[in-house]
C-alpha positions as CSV (number, residue, x, y, z in Angstrom):
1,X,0.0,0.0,0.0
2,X,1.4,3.5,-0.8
3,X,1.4,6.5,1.7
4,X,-2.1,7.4,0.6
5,X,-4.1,3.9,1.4
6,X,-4.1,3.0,-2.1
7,X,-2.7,-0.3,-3.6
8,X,1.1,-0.1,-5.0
9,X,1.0,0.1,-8.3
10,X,4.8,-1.4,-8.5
11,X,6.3,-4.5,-7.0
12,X,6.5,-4.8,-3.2
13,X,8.6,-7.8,-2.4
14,X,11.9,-8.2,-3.0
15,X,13.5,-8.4,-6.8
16,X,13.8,-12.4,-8.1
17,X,11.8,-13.6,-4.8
18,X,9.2,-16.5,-6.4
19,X,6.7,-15.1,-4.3
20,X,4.2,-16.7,-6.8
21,X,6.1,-19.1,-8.7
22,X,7.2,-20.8,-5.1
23,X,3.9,-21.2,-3.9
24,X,2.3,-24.4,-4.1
25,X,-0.9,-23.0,-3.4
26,X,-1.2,-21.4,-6.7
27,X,1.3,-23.6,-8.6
28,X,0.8,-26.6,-6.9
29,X,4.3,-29.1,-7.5
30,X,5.3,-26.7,-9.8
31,X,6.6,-24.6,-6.6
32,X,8.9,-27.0,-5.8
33,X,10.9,-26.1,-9.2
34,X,10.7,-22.1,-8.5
35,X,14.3,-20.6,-8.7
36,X,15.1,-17.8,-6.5
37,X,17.8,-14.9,-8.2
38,X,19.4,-12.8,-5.6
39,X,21.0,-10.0,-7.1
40,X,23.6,-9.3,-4.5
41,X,24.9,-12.9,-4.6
42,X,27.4,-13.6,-7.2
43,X,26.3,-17.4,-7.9
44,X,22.6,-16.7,-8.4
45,X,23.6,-13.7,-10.5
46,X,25.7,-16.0,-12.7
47,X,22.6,-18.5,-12.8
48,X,20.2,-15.5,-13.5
49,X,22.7,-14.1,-16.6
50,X,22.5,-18.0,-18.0
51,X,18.9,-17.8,-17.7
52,X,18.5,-15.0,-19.5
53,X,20.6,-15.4,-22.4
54,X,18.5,-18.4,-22.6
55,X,15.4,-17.0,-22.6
56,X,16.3,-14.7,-25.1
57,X,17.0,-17.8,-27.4
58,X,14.3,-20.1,-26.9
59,X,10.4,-19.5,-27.3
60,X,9.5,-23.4,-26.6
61,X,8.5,-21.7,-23.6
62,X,6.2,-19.0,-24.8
63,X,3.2,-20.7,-24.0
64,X,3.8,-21.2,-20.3
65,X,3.1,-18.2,-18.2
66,X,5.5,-20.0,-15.1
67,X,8.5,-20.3,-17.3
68,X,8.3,-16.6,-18.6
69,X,7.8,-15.5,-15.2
70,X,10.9,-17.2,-14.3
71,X,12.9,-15.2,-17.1
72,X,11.3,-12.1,-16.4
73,X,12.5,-12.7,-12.6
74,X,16.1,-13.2,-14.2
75,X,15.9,-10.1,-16.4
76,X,14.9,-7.9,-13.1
77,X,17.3,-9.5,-10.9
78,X,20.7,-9.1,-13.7
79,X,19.6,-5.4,-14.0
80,X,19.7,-4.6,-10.6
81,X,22.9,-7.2,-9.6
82,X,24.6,-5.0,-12.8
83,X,23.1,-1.6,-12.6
84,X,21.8,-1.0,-15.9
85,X,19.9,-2.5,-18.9
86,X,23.0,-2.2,-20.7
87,X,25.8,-3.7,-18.6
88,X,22.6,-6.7,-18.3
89,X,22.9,-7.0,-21.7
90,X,26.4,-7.4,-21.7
91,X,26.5,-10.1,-19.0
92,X,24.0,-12.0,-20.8
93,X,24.9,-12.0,-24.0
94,X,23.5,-14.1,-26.8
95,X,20.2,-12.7,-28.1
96,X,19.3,-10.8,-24.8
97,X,19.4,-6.6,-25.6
98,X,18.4,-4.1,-23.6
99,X,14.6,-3.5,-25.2
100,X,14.3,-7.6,-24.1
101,X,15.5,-7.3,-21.2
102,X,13.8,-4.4,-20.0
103,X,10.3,-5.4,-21.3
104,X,10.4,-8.6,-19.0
105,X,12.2,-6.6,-16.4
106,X,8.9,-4.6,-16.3
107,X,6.6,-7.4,-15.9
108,X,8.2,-8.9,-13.0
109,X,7.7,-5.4,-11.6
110,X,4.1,-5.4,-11.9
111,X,2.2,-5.6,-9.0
112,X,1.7,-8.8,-7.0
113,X,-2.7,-9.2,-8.0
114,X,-1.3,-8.7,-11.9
115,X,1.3,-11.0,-11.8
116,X,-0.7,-13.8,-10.4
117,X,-3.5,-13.2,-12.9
118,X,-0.4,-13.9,-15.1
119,X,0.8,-16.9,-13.4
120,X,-2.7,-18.6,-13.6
121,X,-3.0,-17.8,-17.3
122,X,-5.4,-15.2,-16.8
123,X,-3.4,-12.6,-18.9
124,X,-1.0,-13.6,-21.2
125,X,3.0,-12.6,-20.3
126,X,2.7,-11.1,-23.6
127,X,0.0,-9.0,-23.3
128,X,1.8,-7.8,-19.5
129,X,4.6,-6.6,-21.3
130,X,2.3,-3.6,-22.5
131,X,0.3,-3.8,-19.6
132,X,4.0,-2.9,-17.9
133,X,4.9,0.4,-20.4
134,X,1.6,2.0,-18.3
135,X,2.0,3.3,-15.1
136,X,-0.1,4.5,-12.0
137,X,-3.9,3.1,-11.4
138,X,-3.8,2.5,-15.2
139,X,-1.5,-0.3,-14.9
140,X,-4.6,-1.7,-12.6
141,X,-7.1,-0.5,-14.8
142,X,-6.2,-1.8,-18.0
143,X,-5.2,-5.7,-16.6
144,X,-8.4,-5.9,-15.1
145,X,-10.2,-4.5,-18.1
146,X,-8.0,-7.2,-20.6
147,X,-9.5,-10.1,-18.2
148,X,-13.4,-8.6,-18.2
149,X,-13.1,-8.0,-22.2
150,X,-10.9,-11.0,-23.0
151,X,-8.8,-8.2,-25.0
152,X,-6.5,-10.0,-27.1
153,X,-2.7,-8.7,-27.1
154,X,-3.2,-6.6,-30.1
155,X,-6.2,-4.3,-28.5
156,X,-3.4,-4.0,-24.9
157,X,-0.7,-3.1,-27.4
158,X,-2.7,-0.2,-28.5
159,X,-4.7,0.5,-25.3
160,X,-1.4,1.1,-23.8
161,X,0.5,2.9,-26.3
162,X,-3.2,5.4,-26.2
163,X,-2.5,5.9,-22.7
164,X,0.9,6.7,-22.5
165,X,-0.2,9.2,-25.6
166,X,-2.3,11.0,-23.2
167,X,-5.7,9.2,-23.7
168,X,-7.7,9.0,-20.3
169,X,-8.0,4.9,-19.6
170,X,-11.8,4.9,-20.4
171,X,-11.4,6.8,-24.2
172,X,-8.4,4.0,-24.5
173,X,-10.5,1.1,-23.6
174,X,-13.9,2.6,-25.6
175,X,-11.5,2.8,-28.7
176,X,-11.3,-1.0,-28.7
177,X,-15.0,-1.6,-28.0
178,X,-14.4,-2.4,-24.2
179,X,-16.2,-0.3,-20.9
180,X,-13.9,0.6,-18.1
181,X,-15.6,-1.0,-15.1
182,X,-18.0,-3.2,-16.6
183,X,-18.1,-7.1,-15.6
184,X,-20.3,-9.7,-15.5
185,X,-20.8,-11.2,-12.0
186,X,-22.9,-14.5,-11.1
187,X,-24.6,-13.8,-7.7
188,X,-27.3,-16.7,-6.3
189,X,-30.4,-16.0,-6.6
190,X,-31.1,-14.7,-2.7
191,X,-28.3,-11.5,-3.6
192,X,-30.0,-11.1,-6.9
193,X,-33.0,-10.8,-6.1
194,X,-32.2,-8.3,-2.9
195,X,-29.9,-6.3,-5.1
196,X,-32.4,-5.7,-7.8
197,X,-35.0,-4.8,-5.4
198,X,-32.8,-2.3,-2.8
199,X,-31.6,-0.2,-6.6
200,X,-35.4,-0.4,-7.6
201,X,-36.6,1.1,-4.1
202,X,-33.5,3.7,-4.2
203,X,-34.0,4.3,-7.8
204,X,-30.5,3.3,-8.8
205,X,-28.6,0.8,-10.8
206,X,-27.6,-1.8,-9.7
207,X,-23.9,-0.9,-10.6
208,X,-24.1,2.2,-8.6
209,X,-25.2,0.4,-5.8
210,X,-22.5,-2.6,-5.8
211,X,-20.2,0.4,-6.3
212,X,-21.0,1.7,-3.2
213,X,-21.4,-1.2,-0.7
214,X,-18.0,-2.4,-1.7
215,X,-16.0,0.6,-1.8
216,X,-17.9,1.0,2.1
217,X,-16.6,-2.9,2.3
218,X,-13.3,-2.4,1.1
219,X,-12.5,0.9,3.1
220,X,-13.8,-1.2,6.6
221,X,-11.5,-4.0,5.5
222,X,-8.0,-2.1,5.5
C-alpha cells in the first residue's frame, strides 16, 4: 500500500523472490521447481545471466506463463545485480538486448494481483509486457479490463501505447469496444433478487449500488 491507502501500483517484495512461482498453493508441484535470483549474490547472478541469455534464445516456452515469469524474474534481478539494462545486456549476452530485457524486467515489476493473474493464465505474459509500459492506477485498470473483455494482445498493445499518448483509460479502452468498469458477476439467486430490489426502491442501478457497498466494504476492511 502506498502512503495514501491505495494499492502499489509497482512490486512490493523483494527483486527475483518467487513469491508466486514458489507457492504451491497457486502452482501446486510446480513450486517445488521455482528458482530464487538474488542480485547481491554472485552465484545466483551467474545462474540469472545464464537464464536470460537463454530465454532470449528459446520461445518453446512461450506458451507457459510460469516459465516466462521465471525469465522475467532473471531479467529484473541481472539489472539490478549489474546496474543498468545495458551492462545486463552485456553479461547476458547471446540474443538478450536491452529492449528484451527491459520489457520482461517490467513485468516482473508489476504488481503482485497482476502478476498472479499472469501466473494462472489469466493474462497472457505477452499482453503484461504492455500492460508494464503504463504506469499508475492504469497499470490496474487496463489488466483488469483485458480479463473482463478478454482483450487479445493486439487491443493492450494499442490501449497502452493510447494511454501513454495521453488518452484518459476509459477513451483507451472505448476505442477498442471495451467499458472501463463493466463485468459480469454471477450472484445466487437470494443477492440477486435483494440487489435488484434495494436499486429499484432507491432508484438506482444496480452498478451504482454494488459500487457503493463495496467501496464502504473495502475501506472497513483495510
Amino acid at each position: 500500500m502506498t502512503a495514501d491507502g491505495s494499492p502499489s501500483t509497482d512490486r512490493e517484495s523483494p527483486v527475483g523472490k518467487p513469491v508466486i512461482r514458489g507457492d504451491p498453493s497457486l502452482m501446486g508441484d510446480r513450486a517445488e521447481e521455482a528458482v530464487e535470483f538474488d542480485p547481491d549474490d554472485p552465484e545466483s547472478l551467474e545462474l540469472a545471466a545464464d537464464t536470460v541469455r537463454a530465454f532470449s534464445e528459446n520461445t518453446a516456452g512461450a506458451d507457459d506463463n510460469v516459465y516466462m515469469l521465471r525469465g522475467a524474474a532473471a531479467c529484473a534481478a541481472l539489472v539490478r545485480g549489474e546496474g543498468s539494462y545495458k551492462a545486463a545486456a552485456e553479461r547476458a549476452g547471446g540474443e538478450a538486448t536491452v529492449s528484451f530485457i527491459r520489457k520482461w524486467s517490467r513485468v516482473h515489476d508489476l504488481p503482485r494481483a497482476i502478476r498472479l493473474h499472469v501466473a494462472l493464465g489469466h493474462i497472457a505474459p505477452t499482453a503484461a509486457k504492455h500492460i508494464a509500459r503504463v504506469g499508475g492506477e492504469a497499470r490496474y485498470l487496463l489488466a483488469w479490463a483485458a480479463i473482463d473483455h478478454d482483450l487479445t494482445v493486439r487491443q493492450i498493445r494499442s490501449v497502452a501505447s493510447a494511454i501513454n499518448d495521453g488518452e484518459s483509460v476509459a477513451a483507451a479502452l472505448a476505442d477498442e469496444g471495451a467499458t472501463l468498469g463493466e463485468i459480469t458477476l454471477d450472484l445466487d439467486p437470494e443477492a440477486y433478487r435483494e440487489l435488484r430490489r434495494h436499486a429499484a426502491l432507491e432508484t438506482r442501478s444496480p452498478g451504482a449500488l454494488v459500487s457503493e457497498i463495496l467501496s464502504q466494504e473495502l475501506d472497513s476492511a483495510e
